[in-house]
C-alpha positions in Angstrom: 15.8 -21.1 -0.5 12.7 -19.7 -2.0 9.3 -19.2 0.2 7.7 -20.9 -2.2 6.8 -24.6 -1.4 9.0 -27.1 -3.2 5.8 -28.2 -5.1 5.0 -24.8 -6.5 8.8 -24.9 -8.0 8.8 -28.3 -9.1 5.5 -27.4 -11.3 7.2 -23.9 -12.2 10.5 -25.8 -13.2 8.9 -28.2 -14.8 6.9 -25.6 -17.4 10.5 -24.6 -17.9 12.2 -27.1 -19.1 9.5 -28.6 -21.5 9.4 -24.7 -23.0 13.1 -25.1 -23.2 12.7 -28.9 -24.6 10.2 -27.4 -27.1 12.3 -24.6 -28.5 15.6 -26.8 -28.3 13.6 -29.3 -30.6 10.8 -27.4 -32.5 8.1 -29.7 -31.2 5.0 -29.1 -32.8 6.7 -29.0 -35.7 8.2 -32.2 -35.6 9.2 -34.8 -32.9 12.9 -35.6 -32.5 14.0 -39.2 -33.6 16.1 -39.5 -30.9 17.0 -37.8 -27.7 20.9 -38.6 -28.1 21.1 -35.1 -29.6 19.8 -33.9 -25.8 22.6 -31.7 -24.4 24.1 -33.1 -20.6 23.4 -30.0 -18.8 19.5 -30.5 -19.4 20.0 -34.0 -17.9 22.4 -32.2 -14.4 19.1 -29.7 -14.3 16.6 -32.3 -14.1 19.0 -34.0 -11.5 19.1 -30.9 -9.3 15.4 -30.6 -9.9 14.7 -34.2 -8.9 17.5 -33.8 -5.8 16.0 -30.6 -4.3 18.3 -27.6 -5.6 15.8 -25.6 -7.4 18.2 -22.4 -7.5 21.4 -25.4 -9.2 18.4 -26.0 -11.5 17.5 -22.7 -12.7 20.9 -22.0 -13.5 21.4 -24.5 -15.3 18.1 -24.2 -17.4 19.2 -20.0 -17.8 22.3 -21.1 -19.5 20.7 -23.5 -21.7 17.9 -21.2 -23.0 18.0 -19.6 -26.2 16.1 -16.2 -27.0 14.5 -17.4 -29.5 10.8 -16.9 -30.3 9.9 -19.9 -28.7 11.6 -19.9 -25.8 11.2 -15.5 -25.0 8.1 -16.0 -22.7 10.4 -18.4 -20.9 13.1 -15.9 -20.1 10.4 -13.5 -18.9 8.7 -15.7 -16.4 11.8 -16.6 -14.8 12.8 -13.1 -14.1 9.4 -12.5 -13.3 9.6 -15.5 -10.9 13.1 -14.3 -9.4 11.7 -10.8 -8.9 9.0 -12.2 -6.5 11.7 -14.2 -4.6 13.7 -11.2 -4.2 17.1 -12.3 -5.8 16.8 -9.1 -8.3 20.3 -9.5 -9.8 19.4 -12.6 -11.3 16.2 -11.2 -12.5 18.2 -8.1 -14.0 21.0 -10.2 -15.1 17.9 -12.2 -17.2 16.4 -9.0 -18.7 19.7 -7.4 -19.5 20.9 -10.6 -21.2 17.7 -10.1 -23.6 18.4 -6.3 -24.3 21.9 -7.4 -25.3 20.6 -9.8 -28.2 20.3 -7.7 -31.6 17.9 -10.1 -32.9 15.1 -9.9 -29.9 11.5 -8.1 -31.6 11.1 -5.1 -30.9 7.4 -5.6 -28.9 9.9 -8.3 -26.6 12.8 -5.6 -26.4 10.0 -3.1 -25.3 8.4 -5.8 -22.7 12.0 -6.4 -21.6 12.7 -2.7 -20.8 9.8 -2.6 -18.8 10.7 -5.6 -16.7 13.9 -4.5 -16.2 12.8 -1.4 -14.6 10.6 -3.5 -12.4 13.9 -5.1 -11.1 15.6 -1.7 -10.0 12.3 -0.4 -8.6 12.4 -3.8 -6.7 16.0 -3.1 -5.9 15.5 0.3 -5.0 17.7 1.7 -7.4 15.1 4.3 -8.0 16.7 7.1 -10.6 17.6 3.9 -13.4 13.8 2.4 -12.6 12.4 6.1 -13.4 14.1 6.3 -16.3 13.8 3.2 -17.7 9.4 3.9 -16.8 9.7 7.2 -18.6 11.2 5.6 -21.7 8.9 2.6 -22.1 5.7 4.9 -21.3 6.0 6.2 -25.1 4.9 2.8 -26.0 1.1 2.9 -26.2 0.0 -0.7 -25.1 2.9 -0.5 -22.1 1.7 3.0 -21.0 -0.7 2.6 -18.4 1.9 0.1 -16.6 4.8 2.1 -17.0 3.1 5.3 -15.8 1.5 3.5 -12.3 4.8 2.6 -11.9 6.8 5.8 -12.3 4.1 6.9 -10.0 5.6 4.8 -7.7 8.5 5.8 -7.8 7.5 9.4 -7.4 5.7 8.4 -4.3 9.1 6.6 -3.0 10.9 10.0 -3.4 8.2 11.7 -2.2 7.9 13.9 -5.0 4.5 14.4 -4.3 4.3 17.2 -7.6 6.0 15.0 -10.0 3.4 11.9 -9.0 0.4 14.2 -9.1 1.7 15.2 -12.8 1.8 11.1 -13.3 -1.6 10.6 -12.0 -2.8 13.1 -14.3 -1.8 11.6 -17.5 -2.9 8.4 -16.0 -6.1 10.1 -15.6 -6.6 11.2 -19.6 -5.8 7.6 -20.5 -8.7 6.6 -17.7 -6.1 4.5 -16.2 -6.0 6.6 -13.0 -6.5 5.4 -9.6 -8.9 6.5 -7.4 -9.1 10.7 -7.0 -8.0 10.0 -3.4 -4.7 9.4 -4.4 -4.8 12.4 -5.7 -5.9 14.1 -2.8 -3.3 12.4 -0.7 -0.8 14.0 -3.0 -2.2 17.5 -2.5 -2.3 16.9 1.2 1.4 16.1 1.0 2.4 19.1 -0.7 0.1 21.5 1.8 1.4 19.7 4.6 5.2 20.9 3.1 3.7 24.2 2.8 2.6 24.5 6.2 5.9 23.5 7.6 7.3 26.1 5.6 4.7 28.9 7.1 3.1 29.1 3.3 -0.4 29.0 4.5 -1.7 30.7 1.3 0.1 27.7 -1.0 -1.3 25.1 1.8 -5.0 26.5 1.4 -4.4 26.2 -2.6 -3.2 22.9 -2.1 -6.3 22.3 0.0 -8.9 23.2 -1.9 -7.9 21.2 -4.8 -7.6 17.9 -2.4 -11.5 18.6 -1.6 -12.3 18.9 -5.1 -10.9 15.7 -6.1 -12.8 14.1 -3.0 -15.4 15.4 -0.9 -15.6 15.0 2.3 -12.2 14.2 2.8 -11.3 14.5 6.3 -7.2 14.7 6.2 -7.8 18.1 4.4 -10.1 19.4 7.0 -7.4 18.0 9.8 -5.0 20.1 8.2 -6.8 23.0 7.7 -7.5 23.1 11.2 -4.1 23.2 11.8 -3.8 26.2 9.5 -5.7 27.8 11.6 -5.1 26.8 14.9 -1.6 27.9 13.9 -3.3 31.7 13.3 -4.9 31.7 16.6 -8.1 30.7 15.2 -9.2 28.0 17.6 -12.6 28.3 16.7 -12.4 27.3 13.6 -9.8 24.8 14.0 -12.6 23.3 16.7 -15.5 23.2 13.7 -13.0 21.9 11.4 -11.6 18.8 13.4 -15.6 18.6 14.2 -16.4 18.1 10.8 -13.4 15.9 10.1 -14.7 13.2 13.1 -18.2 13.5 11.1 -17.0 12.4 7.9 -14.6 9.8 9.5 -15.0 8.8 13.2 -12.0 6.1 12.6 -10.4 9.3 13.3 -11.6 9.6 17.3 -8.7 8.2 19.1 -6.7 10.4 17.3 -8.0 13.8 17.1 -10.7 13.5 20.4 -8.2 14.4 22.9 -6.9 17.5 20.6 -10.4 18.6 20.3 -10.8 18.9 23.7 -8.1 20.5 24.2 -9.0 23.2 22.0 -12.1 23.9 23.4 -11.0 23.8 27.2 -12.6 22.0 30.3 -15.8 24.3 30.7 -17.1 22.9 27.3 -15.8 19.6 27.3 -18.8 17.8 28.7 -20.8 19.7 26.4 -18.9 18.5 23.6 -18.9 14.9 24.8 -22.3 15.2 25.0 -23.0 16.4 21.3 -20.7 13.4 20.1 -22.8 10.8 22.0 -26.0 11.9 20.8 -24.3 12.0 16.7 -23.2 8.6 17.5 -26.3 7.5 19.1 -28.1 8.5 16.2 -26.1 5.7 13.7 -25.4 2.4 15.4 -23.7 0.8 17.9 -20.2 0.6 16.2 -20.4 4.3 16.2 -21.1 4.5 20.2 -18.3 2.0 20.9 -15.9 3.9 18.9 -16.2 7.4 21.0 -16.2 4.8 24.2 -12.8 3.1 23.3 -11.7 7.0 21.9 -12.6 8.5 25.4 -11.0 5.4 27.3 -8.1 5.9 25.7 -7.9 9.5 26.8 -8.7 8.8 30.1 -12.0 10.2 30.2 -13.8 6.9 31.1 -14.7 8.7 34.7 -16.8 11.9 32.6 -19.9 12.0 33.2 -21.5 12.4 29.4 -20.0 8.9 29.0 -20.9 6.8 32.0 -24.4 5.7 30.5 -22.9 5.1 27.2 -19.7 3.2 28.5 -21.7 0.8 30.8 -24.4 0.0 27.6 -21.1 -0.5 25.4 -20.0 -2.9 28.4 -22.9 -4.2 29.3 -24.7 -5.2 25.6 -21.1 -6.2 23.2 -20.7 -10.2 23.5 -17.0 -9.9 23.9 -17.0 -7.1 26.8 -19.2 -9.0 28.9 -16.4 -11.5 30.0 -14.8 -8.4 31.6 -17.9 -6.4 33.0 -19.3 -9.3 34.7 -17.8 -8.0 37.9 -20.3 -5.1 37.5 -20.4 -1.7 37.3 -18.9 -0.8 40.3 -15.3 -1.8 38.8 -15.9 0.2 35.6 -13.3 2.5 36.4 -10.6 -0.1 37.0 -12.1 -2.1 34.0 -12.1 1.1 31.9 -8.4 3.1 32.9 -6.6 -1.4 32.4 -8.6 -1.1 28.8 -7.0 2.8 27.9 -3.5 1.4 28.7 -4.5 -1.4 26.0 -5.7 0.9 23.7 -3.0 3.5 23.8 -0.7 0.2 22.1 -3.0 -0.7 20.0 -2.7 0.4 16.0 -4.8 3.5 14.9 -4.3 3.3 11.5 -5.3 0.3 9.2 -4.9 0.4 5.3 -8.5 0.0 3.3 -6.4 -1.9 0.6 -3.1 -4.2 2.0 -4.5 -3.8 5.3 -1.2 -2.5 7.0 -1.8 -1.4 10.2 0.5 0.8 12.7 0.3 3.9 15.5 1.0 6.3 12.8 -0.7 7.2 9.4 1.2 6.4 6.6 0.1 5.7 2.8 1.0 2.2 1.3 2.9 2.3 -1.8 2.3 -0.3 -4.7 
């Protein structure tokens, strides 16, 4: 049964059949004399309506339906409607059965083509969905849509050149996304090269991502890895620097690599520098580093004591737990680490998907 509640379907249903009833009889042009002309299986649909079968009903009401120019809006709702259920055979077996009709328009054949390769994308049956995209995006008033979604597609296969190439025509229609995206894609395809050991394709890649957004920390990350990877730890060290700058979502992550890089002698020096940059914003900032340094069980440093009791001491919600006073801050801060070491690091700015790992969200 659909997620839908019965009263959505009921009113969704019920649109359907009185566009069925309208194209069956031509109302608007004139009202029937009679209903005895009505044909039986409208009557069994409304009964499975009425009786709680949706799915009996739609059946029914599919077979019924003629392509007509009344009733064409009709067939592509429903398979619109099954698509967001998830039962995509019935919402190819619609759009297919409209292809097949030599008398459908060509503006509702085009439309049709386009929902149909919405259903394979849906089904994951990714090389007909790209083809089906490629072909309607000659059409000029379907071209923006079927170009985001062959962009999609790319992004599935992670053909991160062939989607950058998409988001470039996208781009000369001004129908683009954002110009991260963009830069995600040239991160991808440095990240590739670095695996491979192609640290001059990687820098390329690189310094096209920060020219399409600036700052943009995931290309500094991985440029520090370039050059960590060529024993350059000093520059990997100002790079991951300037990465936690630009984003210090990015602490909990990358603080206990950074320290790691630049040894114990200067680690209280650089824990020091961080809590004076975050002093310097607000007090978001400072609890950020605090949970960060928690979490890598540096909640005994002494750069952070200060900051981690006036994080305890002055947030309405760690209150509860510091009442016991300072004196338990080191049991209070090593029980919170094991928290934070489960808890997500990464939430999407857009669906809001969160997990331990980074990942993009596709469309």
């Amino acid at each position: 049964m659909s997620d839908l509640p019965l009263l959505s379907w009921a009113l969704v249903l019920a649109a359907l059949v009185i566009g069925i009833l309208a194209g069956h009889f031509g109302w608007g042009k004139r009202w029937p004399s009679s209903l005895s002309k009505l044909h039986p299986d409208y009557l069994t649909g409304l009964d499975y309506l009425v009786t709680e079968q949706p799915d009996r009903a739609l059946d029914m009401f599919l077979k019924l339906m003629d392509a007509n120019a009344e009733t064409i809006e009709t067939h592509f709702a429903l398979g619109s409607l099954y698509r967001r259920r998830g039962e995509v055979e019935r919402a190819i077996r619609i759009h297919q059965n409209l292809l097949a009709r030599k008398e459908l328009a060509p503006q509702h054949r085009e439309q049709a083509l386009l929902a149909l390769a919405q259903d394979y994308l849906r089904a994951g049956v990714l090389d007909r969905a790209e083809g089906l995209f490629q072909q309607v995006s000659e059409v000029p008033r379907l071209r923006a849509s079927a170009l985001d979604s062959l962009r999609g597609v790319y992004e599935r296969q992670h053909d991160w050149q062939q989607a950058l190439g998409i988001y470039r025509q996208l781009a000369r229609i001004k129908a683009a996304p954002a110009r991260t995206v963009a830069a995600h894609y040239l991160c991808e395809m440095a990240s590739l090269a670095i695996e491979r050991g192609d640290f001059e394709s990687a820098r390329h890649w690189l310094r096209d991502a920060q020219s399409e957004a600036s700052p943009f920390p995931r290309a500094a990350l991985l440029s520090a890895q370039i050059a960590e990877q060529q024993q350059q730890p000093d520059v990997a060290v100002k790079l991951i620097r300037q990465a936690l700058a630009d984003s210090p979502a990015l602490l909990q992550e990358e603080l206990p690599h950074l320290l790691k890089l630049v040894g114990a002698a200067e680690r209280d020096a650089i824990l020091a520098e961080l809590v004076a940059q975050t002093e310097l914003r607000d007090f978001g900032e400072l609890k950020r580093l605090v949970f960060a340094a928690i979490a890598a069980d540096l909640g005994d440093a002494a750069p952070l004591r200060t900051s981690i009791e006036k994080v305890f001491s002055q947030d309405a919600t760690l209150q509860a737990v510091w009442k016991e006073g300072p004196k338990q801050s080191a049991r209070i801060a090593q029980e919170i680490g094991a928290l934070l070491a489960q808890a997500e690091k990464y939430r999407c700015n857009e669906c809001g998907f969160s997990g331990l790992i980074a990942l993009r969200c596709l469309p």
